[in-house]
C-alpha positions in Angstrom: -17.1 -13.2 21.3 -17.3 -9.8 21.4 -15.2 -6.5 21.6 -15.2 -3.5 23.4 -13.7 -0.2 22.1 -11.3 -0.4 24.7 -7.9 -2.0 24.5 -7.4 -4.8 26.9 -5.3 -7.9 27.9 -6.1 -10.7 26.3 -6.8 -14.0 27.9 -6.7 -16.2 24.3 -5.1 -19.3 24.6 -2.9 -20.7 22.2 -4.8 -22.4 19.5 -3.9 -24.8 16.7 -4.5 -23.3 13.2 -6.9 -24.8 11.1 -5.2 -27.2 8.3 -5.6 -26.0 5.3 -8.0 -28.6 3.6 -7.6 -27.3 -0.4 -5.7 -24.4 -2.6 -7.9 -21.4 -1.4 -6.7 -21.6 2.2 -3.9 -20.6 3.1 -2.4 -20.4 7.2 -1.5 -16.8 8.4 -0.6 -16.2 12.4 -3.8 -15.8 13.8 -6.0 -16.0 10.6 -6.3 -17.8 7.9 -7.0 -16.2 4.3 -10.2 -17.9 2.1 -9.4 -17.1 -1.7 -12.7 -17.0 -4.3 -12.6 -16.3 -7.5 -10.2 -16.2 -10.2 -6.5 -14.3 -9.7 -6.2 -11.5 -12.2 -10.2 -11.7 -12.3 -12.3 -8.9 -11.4 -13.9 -11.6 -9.4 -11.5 -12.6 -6.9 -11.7 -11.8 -3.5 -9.4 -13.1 -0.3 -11.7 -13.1 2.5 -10.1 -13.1 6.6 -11.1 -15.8 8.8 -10.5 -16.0 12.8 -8.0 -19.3 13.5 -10.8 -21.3 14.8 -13.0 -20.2 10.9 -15.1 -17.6 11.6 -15.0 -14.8 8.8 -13.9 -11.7 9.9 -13.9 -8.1 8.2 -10.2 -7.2 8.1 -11.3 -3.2 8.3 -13.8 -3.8 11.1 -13.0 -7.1 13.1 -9.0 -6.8 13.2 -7.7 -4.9 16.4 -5.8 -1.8 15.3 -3.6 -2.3 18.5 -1.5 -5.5 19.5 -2.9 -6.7 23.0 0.0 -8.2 24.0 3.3 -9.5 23.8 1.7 -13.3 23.3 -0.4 -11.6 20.6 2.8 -10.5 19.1 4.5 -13.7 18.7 7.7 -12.0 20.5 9.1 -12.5 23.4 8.8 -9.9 25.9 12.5 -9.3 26.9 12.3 -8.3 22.9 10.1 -5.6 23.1 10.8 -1.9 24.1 8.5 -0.2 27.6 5.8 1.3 26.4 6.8 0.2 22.7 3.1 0.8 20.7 2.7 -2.5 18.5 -0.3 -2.1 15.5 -1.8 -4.9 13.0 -1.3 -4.5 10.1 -3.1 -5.9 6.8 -0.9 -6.8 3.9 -2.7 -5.9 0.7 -0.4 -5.7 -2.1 3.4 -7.8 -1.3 6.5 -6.2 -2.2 7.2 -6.4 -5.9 4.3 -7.1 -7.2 2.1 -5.0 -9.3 -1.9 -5.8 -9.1 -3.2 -2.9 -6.8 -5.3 -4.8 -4.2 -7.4 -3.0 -1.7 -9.7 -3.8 0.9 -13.4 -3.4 -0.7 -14.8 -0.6 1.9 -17.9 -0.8 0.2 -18.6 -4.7 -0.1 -19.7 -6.6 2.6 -16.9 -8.1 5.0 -14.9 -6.5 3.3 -12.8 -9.0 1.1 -9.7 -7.9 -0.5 -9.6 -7.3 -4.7 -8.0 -5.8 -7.1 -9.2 -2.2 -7.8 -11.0 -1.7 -11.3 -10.9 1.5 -13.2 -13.0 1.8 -16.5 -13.6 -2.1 -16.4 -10.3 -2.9 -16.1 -8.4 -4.0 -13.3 -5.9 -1.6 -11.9 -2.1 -2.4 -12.3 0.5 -0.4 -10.9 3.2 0.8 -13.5 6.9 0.0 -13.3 8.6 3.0 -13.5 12.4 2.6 -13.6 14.1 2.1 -11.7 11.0 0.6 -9.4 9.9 -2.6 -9.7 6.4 -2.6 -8.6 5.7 -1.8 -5.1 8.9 -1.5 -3.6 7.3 -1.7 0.2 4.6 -4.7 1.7 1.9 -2.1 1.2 -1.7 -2.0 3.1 -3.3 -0.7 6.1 -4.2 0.1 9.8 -7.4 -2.0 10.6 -9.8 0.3 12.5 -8.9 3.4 11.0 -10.9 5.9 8.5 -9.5 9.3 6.7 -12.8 10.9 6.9 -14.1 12.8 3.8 -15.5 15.2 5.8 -12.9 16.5 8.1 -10.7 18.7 6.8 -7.1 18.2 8.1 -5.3 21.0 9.6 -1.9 20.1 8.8 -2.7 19.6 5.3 -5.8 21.3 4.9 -7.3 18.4 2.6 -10.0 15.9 3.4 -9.1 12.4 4.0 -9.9 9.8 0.9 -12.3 7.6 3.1 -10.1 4.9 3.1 -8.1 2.9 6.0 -4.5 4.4 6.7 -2.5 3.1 4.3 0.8 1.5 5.7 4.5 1.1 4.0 6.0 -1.6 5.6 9.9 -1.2 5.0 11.5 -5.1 5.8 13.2 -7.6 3.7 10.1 -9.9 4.0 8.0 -10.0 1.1 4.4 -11.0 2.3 1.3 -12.3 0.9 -2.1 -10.6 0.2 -4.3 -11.1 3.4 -1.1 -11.5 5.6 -1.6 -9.5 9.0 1.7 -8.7 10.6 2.5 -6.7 13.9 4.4 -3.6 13.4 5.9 -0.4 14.9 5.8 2.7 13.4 8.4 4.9 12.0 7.0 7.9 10.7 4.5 9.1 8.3 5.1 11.4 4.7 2.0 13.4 4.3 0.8 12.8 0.2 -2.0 14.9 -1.6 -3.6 12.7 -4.1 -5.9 14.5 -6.3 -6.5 16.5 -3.6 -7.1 14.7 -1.3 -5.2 13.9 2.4 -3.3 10.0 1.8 -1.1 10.0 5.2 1.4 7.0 4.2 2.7 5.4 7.7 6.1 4.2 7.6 6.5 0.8 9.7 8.7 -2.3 10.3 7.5 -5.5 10.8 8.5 -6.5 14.4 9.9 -10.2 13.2 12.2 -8.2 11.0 16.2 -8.5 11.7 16.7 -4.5 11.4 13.6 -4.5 13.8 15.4 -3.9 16.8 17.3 -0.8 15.1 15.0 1.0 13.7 13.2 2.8 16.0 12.9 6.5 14.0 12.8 8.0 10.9 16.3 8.8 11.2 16.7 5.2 12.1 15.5 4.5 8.3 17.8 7.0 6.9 20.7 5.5 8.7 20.2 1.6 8.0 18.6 2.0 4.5 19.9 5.0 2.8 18.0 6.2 0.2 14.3 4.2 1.0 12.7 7.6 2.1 13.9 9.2 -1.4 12.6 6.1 -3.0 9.9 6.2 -1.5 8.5 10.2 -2.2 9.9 9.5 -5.7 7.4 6.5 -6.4 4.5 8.2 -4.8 5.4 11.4 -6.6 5.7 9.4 -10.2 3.5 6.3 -10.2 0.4 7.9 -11.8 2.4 9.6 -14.2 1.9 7.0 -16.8 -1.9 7.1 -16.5 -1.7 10.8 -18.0 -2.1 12.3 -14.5 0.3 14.8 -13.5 2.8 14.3 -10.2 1.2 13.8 -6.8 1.7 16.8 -4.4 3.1 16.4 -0.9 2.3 18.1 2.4 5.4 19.4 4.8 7.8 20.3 1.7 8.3 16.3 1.2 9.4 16.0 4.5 8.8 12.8 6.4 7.4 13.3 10.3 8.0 11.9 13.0 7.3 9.0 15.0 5.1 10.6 17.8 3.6 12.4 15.1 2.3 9.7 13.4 0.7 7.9 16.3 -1.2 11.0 17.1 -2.8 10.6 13.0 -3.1 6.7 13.3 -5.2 8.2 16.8 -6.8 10.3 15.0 -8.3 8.2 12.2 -9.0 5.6 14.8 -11.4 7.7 16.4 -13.3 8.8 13.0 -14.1 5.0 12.5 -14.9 4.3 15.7 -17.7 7.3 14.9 -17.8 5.4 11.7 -18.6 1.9 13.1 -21.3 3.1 15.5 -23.0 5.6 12.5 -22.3 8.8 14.3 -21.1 9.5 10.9 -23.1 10.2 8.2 -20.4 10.8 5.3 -19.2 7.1 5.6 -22.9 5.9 3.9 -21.2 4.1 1.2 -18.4 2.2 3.1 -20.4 -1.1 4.7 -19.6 -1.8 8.2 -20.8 -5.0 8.5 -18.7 -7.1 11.3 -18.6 -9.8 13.4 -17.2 -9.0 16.8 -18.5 -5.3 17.6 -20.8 -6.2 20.2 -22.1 -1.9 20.7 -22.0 -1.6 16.6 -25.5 -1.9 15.0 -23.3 -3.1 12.0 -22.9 -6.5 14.1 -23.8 -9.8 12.0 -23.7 -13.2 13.2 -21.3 -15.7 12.2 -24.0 -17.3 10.1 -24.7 -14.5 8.0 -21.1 -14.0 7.0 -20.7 -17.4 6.0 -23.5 -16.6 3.6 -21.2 -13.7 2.6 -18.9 -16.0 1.8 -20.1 -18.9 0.1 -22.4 -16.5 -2.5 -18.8 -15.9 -3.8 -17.6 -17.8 -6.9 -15.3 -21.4 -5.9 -11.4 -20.4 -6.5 -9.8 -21.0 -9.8 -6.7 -20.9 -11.5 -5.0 -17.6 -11.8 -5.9 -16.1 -15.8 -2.8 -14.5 -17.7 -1.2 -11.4 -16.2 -2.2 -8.8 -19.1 0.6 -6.8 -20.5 0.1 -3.6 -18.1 1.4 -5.4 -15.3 4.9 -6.3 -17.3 6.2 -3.2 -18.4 9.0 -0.4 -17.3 8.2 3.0 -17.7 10.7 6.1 -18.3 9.7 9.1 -17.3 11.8 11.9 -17.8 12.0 14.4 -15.4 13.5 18.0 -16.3 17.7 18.1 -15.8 19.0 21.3 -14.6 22.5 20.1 -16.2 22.8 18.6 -19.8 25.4 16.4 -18.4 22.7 14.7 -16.2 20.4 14.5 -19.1 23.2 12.8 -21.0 23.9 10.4 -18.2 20.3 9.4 -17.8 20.3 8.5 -21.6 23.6 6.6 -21.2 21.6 4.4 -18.5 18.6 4.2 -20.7 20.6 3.2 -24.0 22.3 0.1 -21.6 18.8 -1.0 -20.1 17.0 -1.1 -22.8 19.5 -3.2 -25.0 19.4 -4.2 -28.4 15.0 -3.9 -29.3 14.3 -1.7 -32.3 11.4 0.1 -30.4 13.9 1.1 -28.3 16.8 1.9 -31.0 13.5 4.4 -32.3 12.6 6.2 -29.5 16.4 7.0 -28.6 17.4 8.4 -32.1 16.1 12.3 -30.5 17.4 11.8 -27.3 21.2 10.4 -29.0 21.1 14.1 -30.9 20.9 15.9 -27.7 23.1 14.0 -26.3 25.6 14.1 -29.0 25.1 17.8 -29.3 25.9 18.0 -25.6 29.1 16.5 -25.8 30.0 18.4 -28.7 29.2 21.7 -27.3 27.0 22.5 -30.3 24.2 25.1 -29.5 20.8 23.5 -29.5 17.8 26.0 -30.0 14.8 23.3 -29.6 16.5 22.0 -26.3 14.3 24.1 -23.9 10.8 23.3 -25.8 12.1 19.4 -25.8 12.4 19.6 -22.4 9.1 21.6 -21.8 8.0 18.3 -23.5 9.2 15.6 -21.9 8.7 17.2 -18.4 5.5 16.3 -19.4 4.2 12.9 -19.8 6.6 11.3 -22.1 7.8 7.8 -21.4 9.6 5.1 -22.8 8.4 1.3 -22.1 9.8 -1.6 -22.9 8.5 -5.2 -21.7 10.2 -6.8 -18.8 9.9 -10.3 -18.9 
């Protein structure tokens, strides 16, 4: 069956979902998820599938709007007038580490785990994060096009989806497509580039019903939004890349303000989908259900999609990247806060002889602090470590 650019009711009835017949299948609300390949593989990919098993492209196939409230799996009495619900694709679960993505360049568009250099990509830990501290993904049916400058933050987008922090106590799984309502947005410059990062709730969590703004956030969950700018600001640090740069002073805008982005980069894939874009060459738009794309395949050919992938296997080892903390020092206006931070450090990192090493410099200052002792090297020591210096120490 196919859709129309326009939003509209729909008249689905409720189905069963498909039983899950072996390990690669797992049951989502109204999809199920197909995994191929090896976990922690640069061959593994989780492919989307419609309830009744037809493969989907989670970019292309999955509506960026929720219809309805049925859609929604909530009760209408539980919803706000005129409350705007989106879909949302899970890529990488809270916690976790393994930067998954949806392949905009591979047909249907499977999730994988990004590969830099020939290796796949793991986010670092840097203290006192844990991973991804959000369910992190994206808007399906959206595109920050490469080609348009943006005139709040007068950088290109990075021709990927919208990417989407989703702020409950859920942790969900890779392929997962939730309903959610949408905060606010914090505008990040990544290499240069425009990375809008939507702030969201899923609808079917508790604090749903309270959070309604970005105040909201601030109020129920102090200190998330500073979590959150601190992680995007530090988390290439420990590749050798300097801090990521924000747009709007750090500032996180508002709700109406980031519906009229989400808008925004629906309408440059809708361009996308239906090649009134030429920049968008490289990202496939194959689909299944865009009846005026010429992208359109039948159900058939992404099966074939499908089964040229490699069976599922067991998961290999999760290589060391993925299990360590890093420290990176930032500079401290005070030396007491300097000393403090050590303090913390000293206590975390316990008893291990690397650690016992690296502190020895740090102990001096801080001894010298304490002491009152003039230090003349202090100010080209922290020149330094305002740099890239880290410490690491495995985590399990």
């Amino acid at each position: 069956m196919c859709e129309t650019f326009k939003r509209k009711q729909s008249s689905r009835k409720n189905t069963s979902l498909l039983t899950a017949a072996s390990i690669h299948l797992r049951k989502m609300a109204h999809y199920l998820t197909e995994l191929r390949g090896r976990p922690n593989s640069t061959d593994y990919r989780v492919y989307l599938k419609t309830s009744d098993g037809k493969y989907i492209s989670p970019f292309h196939d999955i509506p960026l709007y929720v219809a309805d409230e049925q859609e929604c799996g909530v009760p209408p009495k539980k919803l706000k007038m005129n409350e705007i619900l989106f879909n949302m694709v899970v890529e990488v679960p809270r916690w976790s580490n393994a930067k998954m993505e949806i392949a905009t360049k591979e047909p249907l568009n499977p999730i994988k785990q990004d590969v830099k250099k020939g290796k796949l990509r793991y986010v670092a830990n840097i203290f006192p994060h844990k991973g991804y501290i959000w369910n992190y993904g994206a808007l399906p049916q959206t595109w920050e096009d490469p080609s348009h400058t943006d005139k709040e933050t007068m950088c290109c987008g990075d021709n990927d989806p919208i990417d989407v922090c989703e702020i409950g106590s859920k942790v969900c799984v890779t392929g997962q497509v939730i309903q959610v309502k949408v905060l606010g947005i914090l505008g990040l410059i990544d290499e240069g580039e425009t990375d809008w990062k939507v702030i969201a709730i899923n609808i079917e969590d508790p604090d749903a019903s309270r959070l309604n703004s970005i105040e909201d956030v601030r109020k129920i969950k102090p200190g998330h939004l500073e979590a959150t700018v601190d992680w995007f600001k530090k988390y290439k640090v420990p590749d050798g890349k300097p801090e990521n740069q924000f747009a709007f002073n750090r500032q996180f805008k508002d709700k109406d303000f980031a519906i009229e982005v989400i808008k925004s980069t629906h309408s440059y894939w809708k361009a996308l989908v239906m090649r009134k874009k030429r920049n968008g060459d490289e990202i496939v738009c194959q689909n299944t259900s865009l009846c005026e794309s010429p992208f359109k395949c039948s159900d058939a050919e992404a099966s074939t999609v499908v089964e040229a992938a490699p069976e599922y296997g067991e998961p290999l080892p999760v290589p060391s990247e993925g299990k360590i903390v890093f420290y990176v020092f930032q500079y401290f206006n005070k030396l007491h806060d300097f000393v403090n931070f050590i303090s913390i450090l000293q206590w975390t990192n316990g008893t291990s002889s690397q650690s016992k090493r690296s502190l020895t410099l740090c102990s001096v200052i801080s001894e010298g602090g304490r002491k009152g002792q003039k230090m003349p090297y202090l100010g080209s020591v922290m020149s330094l470590v305002q740099r890239f210096l880290f410490y690491k120490c495995f985590i399990f």
